[in-house]
C-alpha positions as a printed Julia matrix, in Angstrom:
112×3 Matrix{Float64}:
 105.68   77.21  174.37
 108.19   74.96  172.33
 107.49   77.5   169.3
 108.52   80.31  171.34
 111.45   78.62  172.47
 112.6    77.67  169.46
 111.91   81.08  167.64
 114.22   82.74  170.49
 116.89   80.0   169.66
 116.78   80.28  166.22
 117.25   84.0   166.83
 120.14   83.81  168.72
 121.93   81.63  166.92
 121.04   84.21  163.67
 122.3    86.91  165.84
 125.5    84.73  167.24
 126.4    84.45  163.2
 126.2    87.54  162.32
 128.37   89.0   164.95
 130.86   86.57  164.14
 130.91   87.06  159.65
 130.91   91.23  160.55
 134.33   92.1   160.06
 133.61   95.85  159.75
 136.37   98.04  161.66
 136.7   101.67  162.26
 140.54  103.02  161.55
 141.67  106.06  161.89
 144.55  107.66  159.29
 145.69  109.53  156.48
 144.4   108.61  152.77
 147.2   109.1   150.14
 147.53  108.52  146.76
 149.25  104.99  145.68
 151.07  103.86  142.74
 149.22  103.28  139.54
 146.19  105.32  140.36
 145.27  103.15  143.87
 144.66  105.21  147.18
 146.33  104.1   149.98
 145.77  104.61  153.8
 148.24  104.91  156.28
 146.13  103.76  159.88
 147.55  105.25  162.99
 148.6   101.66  164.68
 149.51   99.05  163.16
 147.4    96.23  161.04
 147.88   92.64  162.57
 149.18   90.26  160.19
 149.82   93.13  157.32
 153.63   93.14  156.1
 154.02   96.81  155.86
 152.49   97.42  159.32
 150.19  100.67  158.91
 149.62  100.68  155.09
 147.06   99.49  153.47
 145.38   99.32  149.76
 142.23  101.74  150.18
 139.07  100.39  148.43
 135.83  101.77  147.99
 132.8    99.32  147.77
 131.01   99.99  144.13
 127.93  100.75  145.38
 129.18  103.75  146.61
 132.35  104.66  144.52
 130.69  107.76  142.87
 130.05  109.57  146.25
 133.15  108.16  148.42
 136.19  108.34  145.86
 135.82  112.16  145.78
 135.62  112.44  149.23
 139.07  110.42  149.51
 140.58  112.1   146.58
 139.83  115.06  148.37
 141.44  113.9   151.99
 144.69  112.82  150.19
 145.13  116.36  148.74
 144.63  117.96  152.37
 146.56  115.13  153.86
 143.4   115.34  156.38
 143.24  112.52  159.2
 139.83  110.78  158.9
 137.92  108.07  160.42
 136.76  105.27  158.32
 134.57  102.04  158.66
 135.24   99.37  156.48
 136.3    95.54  156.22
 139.72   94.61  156.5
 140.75   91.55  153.88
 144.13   89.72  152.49
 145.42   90.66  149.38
 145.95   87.35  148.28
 149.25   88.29  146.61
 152.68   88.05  148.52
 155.21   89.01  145.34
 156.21   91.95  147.09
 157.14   92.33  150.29
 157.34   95.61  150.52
 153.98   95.68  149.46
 150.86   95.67  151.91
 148.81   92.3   152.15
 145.94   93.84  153.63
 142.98   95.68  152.09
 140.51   98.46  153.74
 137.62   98.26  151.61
 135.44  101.0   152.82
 131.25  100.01  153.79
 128.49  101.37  151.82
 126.44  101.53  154.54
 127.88  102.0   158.85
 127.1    98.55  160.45
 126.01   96.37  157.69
């Protein structure tokens, strides 16, 4: 009985973690094309806590660069809205304030 107690604990604290490191997001927006060759998306409401509001840097995860990049490329030409799931992370560089300290890096994979 103490095993099974403990196996459901340890569980649910596993579970209570990963809920809290997942900080996947869905945004919807425009992808456009940046300066110096980086795509940018512009999310229908506003980012908390990123300067320019709306506009983020647009990064694809490696993993799956070769099959999302020309699907991007593609939405900035059409200026097509799109849904995307990804993680939402500082920039770590405040030089520019005109600049947007927030990055979308998009998931390889929905929910993980």
């Amino acid at each position: 009985m103490k095993c099974l107690v403990a196996a459901v604990l340890f569980c649910a604290a596993f579970s209570l973690h990963a809920a809290e490191t997942d900080k996947n997001v869905w945004l919807t927006g425009t992808v456009f094309p940046g300066t110096k060759k980086q795509l940018m998306f512009r999310a229908d409401d506003p980012i908390p806590g990123n300067t320019t509001g709306r506009f983020v840097f647009l990064d694809i995860a490696p993993q799956s660069k070769s099959i999302v990049f020309p699907i991007c490329l593609q939405a900035a030409e059409d200026h097509a809205k799109r849904r995307l799931y990804g993680q939402l992370t500082p920039t770590g560089r405040q030089k520019d304030r005109n600049s947007p300290s927030v990055r979308f890096t998009l998931s390889s994979t929905l929910g993980s």
